[in-house]
N, C-alpha and C positions, 0 to 999 in steps of 0.2 A: 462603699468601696467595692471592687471588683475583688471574685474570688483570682481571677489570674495575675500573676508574678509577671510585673511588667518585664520586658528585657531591656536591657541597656544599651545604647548605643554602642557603646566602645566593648561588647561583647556579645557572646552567641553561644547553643548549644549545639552539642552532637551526640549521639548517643545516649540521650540524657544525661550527660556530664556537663556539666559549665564549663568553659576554657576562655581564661582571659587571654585581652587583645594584646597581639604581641607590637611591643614598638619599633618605632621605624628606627633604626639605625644612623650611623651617617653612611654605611654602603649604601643603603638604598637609595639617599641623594644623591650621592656623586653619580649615581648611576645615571640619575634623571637628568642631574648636570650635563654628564657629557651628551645625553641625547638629544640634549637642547643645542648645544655649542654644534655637533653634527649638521642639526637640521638648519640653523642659523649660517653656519658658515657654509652649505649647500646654497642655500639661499641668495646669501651673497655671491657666489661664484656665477651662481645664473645669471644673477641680476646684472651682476658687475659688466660679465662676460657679454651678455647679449646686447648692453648698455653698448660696451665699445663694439660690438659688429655693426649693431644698428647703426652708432655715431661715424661710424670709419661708412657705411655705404648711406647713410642719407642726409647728414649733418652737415658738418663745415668744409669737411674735405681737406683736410691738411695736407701741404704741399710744397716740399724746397725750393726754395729759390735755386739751385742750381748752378752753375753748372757739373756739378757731381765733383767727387774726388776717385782717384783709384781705378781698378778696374776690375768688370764682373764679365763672365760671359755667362751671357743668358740664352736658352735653348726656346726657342717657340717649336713646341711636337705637332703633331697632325692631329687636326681636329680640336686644338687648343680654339675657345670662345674667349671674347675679347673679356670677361668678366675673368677668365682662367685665367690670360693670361697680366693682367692688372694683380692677383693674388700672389702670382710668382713671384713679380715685380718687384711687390711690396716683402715678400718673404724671404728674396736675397739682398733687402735695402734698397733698392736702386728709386723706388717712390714712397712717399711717406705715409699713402692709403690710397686703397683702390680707389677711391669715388673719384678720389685728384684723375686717375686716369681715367674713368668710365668715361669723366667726365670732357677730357679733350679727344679721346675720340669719337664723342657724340657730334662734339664740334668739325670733326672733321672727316669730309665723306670718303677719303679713303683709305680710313681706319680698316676697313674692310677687308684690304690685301693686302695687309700682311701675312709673309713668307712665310711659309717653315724653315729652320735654320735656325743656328748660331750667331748669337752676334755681342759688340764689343761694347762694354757698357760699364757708367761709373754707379760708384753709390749714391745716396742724394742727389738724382737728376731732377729737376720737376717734371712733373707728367707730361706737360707739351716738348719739354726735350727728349722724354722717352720716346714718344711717340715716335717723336721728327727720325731721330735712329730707326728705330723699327719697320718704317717705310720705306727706308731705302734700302735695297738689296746689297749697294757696294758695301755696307759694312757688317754683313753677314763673316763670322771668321770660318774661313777656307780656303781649302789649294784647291788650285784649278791645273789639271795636266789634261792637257791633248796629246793623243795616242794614235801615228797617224797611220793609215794605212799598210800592210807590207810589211809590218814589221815583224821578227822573230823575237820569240819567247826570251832569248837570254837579252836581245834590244831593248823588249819593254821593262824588264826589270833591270837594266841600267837608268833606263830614263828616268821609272820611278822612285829609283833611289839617287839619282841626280837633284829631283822636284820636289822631294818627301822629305822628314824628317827621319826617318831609317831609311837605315844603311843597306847595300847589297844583299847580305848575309841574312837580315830580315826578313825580306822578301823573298828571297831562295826558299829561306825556312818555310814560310806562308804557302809557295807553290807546292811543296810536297802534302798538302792536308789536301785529301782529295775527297774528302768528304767534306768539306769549308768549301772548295771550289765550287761543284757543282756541275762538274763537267757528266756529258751525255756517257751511257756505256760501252757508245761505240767509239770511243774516243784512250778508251783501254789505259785512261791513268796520263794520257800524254795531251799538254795542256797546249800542243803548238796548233794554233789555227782557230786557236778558241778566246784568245784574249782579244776581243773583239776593240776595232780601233776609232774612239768615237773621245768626246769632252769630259771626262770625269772631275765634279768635283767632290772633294775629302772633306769632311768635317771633324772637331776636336777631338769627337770620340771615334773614329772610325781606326781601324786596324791595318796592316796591310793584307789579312784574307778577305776585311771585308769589302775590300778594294777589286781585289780580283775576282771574288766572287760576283761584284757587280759588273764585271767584266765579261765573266761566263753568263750572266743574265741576259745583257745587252747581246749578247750573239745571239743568245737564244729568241729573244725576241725578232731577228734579225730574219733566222731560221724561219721560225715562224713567216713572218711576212713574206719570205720568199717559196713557201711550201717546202722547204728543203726535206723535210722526208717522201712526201706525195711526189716531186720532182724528181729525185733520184729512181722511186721504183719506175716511172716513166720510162724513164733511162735505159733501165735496166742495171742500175748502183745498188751501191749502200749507201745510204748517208754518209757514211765516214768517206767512199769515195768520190762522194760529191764535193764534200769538202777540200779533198786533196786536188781534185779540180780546180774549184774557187782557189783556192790558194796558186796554183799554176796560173791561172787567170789575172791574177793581182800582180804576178810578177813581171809579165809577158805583156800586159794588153795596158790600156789606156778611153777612157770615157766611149765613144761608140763602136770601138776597134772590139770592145770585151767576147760579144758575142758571136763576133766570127770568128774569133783564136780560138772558145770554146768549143765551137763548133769543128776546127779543125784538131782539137785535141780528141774529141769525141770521133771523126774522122779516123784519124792515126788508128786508133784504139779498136773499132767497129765497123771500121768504113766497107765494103762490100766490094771483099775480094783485092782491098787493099790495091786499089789499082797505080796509086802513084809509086807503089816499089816503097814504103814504108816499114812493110813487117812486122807493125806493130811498135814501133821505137817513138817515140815522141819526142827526143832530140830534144829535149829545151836545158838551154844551159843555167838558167837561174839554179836547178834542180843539181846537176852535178855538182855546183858552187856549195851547195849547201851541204852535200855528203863529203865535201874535201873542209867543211867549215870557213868556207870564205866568204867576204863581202856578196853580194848581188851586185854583176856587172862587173867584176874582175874577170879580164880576158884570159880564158884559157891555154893551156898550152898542148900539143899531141899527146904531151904523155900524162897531160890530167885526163883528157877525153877518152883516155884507153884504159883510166885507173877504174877497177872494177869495187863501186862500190856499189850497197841497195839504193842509193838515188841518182847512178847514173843512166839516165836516159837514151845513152847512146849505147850503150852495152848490154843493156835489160830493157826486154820489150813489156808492156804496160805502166802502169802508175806507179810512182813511189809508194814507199810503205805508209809516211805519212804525210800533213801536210809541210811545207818550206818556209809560210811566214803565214799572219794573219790578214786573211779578204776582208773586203770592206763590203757595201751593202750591194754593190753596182758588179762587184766580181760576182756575190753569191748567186745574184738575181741572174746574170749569164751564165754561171754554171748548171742552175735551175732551168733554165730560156732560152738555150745555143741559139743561135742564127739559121736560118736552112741554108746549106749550099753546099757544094761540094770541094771545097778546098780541103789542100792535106800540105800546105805552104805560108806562110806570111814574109812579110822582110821592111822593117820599119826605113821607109829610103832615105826620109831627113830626119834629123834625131833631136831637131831645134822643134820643128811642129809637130812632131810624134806622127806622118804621115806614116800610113805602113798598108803594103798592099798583099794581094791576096792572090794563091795560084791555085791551081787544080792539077798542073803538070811541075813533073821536075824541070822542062825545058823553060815554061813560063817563069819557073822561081828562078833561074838562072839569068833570067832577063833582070828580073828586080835585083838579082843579087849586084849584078852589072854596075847598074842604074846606083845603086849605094856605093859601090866602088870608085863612082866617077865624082858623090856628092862628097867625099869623106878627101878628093884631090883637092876640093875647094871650099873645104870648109875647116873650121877649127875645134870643132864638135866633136870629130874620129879623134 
């Protein structure tokens, strides 16, 4: 036999002391228990879980017969991939797994372009109905307003609230956030000449700032295009009073006419030495209409034409303070682009084909004025 003291399994020393094994409890199992159940139902979750992603994009592809129930509107954003937007699909109901859809627009080549936009959709569609919606623009959900030319500030927020689902009072509201508008600084808070008059359409979530704000965009871009700040210092303006131009332009002129009433507004204003006996007055009566608050085109009377207010043109020589309605893109660009010549006169003679001619003398414009008195005896137009 050995002189050493075997040691036993189920014990050990320390310190030269023997110290028996201590036994396992039942804490210590359930401990082990629940580590196991942890790791087991982790397990599962992946399994399960990846089981159906895999199965939902490479497997059978489950998918309604259709034709849906109910209704969803479903948003395709910018930059949504056709796999994005098959995920949404399936994640407000409307298809029963992406593959269903990957899979009819693999089928079909112009899967490709689809919109951005809102559109009107049920649940349970099957994928090739989904699609077939998504293709087509008309059922994108939107208001569509045309905003047309010429118009003032308090016109386009009737129309918008005529077209919208809010009310006048809404939109009023909406114009006063002048930081939501987006309007220039030279424009001092006042939004007339700026609600640029183009196709706007609304979608579900859009508000009415953010309406107008893309309105102040759409000018801006417009601006752009036409130089309108590099134009104006040309000029010798400001921008702001280029704008008040364009806007006199919009009211007064008509498709190739623009750039020579520009030109004789520019005239009136700067002309060299003022030789037609102007003084500086630019006489247009759209501008008076608008400081007495009337229509455009409501015939004056002597004693509106003598009412002295900041936009009457007959009684105060230079520009209005601000603009009268909003230009379109064909005013700004001849506000930006006058015409060369020396006229300090126009007089539209028939008022059916918007002819309208041009003078350099008062005697000349006299002639035209004539010439419109004799068309207005045989016509039904005056």
């Amino acid at each position: 036999m050995s002189d050493e003291t075997p040691i036993e399994d189920d014990s050990y020393y320390e310190g030269g002391a023997r110290r028996a094994k201590k036994k396992r409890g039942f804490s210590g199992c359930l401990a082990v228990i629940v580590a196991l159940a942890v790791l087991i139902g982790g397990f599962y979750f992946v399994v399960t879980k990846g089981v159906d992603w895999v199965g939902d994009q490479f497997s059978s592809a489950e998918d309604y017969p259709g034709p849906g129930t109910g209704q969803v509107t479903f948003e395709v954003d910018e930059g949504d991939a056709t796999a994005e937007i098959g995920r949404n699909l399936k994640a407000e109901g409307v298809v029963a797994s992406v593959q269903s859809f990957l899979d009819a627009a693999a089928a079909d080549a112009d899967s490709t372009g689809i919109q951005v936009g809102f559109y009107s959709m049920k649940k349970e569609m099957s994928a090739e109905g989904a699609l077939e919606v998504l293709l087509d623009p008309a059922n994108q959900v939107k208001t569509t307003v045309t905003v047309p030319e010429g118009l003032r500030v308090e016109d386009v927020m009737i129309l918008m609230s005529e077209n919208t689902e809010w009310g006048l009072a809404k939109w009023n509201a909406a114009l006063k956030d002048d930081a939501a508008l987006g309007l220039p600084d030279y424009a001092e808070g006042n939004p007339e000449g700026y609600l640029f008059p183009a196709t706007y359409e609304i979608g579900p979530k859009d508000k009415p700032k953010d309406v107008l704000a893309a309105m102040v965009a759409r000018w801006q871009q417009a601006a752009d295009e036409a130089g309108l700040e590099e134009a104006a210092a040309a000029q010798g303006k400001t921008p702001a009073e280029l704008m008040i131009i364009a806007s006199l332009v919009e009211a007064e002129g008509r498709g190739d006419d623009m750039p020579k009433i520009a030109r004789v507004i520019y005239n009136r204003l700067d002309g060299p030495g003022d030789k037609a006996g102007t003084n500086g007055l630019l006489q247009i009566d759209a501008s008076v209409n608008y400081g007495l608050d009337q229509e455009l085109g409501v015939a004056l009377t002597t004693e509106q034409l003598e009412e002295d207010t900041p936009y009457n043109t007959y009684t105060r020589a230079g520009l209005p303070p601000t603009p009268i309605e909003a230009p379109g893109d064909a005013a700004m660009a001849a506000a930006a682009n006058p015409e060369d010549g020396d006229w300090y006169y126009y007089v539209t003679v028939d008022l059916a084909t918007g002819e309208t001619k041009f003078a350099e003398t008062y005697d000349e414009f006299l002639d035209y004025k004539d010439e419109f008195t004799q068309y207005c005896t045989t016509s039904d137009a005056c």
